[in-house]
C-alpha positions in Angstrom: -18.2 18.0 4.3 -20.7 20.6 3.0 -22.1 19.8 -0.5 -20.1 22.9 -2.3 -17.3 21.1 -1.2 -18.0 17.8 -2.3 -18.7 19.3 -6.0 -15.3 20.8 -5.6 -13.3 18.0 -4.4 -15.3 15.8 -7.3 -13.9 18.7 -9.5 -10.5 18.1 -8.6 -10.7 14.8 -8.9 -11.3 14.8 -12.7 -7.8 15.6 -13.5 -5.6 13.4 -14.5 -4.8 11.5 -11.2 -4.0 7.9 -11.9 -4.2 7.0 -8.5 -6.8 7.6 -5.7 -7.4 7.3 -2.4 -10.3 5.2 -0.8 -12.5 8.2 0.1 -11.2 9.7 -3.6 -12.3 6.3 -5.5 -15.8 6.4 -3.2 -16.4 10.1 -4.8 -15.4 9.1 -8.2 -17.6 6.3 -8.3 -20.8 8.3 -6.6 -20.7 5.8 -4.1 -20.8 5.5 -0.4 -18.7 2.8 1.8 -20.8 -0.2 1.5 -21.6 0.0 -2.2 -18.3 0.9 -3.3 -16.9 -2.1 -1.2 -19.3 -4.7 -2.3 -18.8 -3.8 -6.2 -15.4 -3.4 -5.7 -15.5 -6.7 -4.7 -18.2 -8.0 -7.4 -15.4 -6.6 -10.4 -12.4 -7.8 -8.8 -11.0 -4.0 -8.3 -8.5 -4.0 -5.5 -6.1 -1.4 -4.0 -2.6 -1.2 -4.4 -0.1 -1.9 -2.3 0.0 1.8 -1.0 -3.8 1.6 -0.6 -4.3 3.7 -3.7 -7.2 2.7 -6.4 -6.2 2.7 -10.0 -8.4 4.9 -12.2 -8.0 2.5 -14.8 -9.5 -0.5 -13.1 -12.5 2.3 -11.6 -13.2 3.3 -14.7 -13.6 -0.6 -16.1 -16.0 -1.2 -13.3 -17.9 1.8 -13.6 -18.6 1.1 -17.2 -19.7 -2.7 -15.8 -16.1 -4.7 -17.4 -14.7 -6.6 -14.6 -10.8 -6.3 -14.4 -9.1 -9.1 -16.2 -7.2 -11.4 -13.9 -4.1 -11.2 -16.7 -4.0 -7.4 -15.2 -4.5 -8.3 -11.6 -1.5 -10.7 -12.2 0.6 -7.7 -13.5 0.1 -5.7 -10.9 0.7 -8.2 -8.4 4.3 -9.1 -9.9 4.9 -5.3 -10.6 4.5 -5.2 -6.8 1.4 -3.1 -7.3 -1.0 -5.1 -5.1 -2.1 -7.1 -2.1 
């Protein structure tokens, strides 16, 4: 991927999509696969069931909250995740 298109798929991604993709939420986060796994794992951001990211719970660890475990039970008993 050249870097014009990177800025332009980073672009895209600023709408309002809720959900996003693995290679999506590593973009978002200005991260590559390794560091975006491990803090994934540090703030308890997981994927959905449909292997989707929530923006939400990005957006939390970006700005260094770690994602409440009342929400991870949520999503788990809305059938949202693993």
């Amino acid at each position: 991927m050249k870097e014009f298109e990177a800025i332009v798929f980073k672009a895209v991604l600023m709408c309002n999509k809720p959900f996003l993709k693995p290679d999506e939420a590593m973009l978002y986060c200005n991260l590559k696969r390794s560091q975006f796994l491990k803090k994934c794992k540090a703030f308890g951001v997981v994927k959905n069931e449909g292997g989707y990211y929530v923006r939400e719970e990005l957006n939390m660890m970006l700005s260094g909250e770690s994602v409440s475990v009342s929400s991870l039970v949520m999503n788990l008993v809305a059938g949202g995740g693993k």
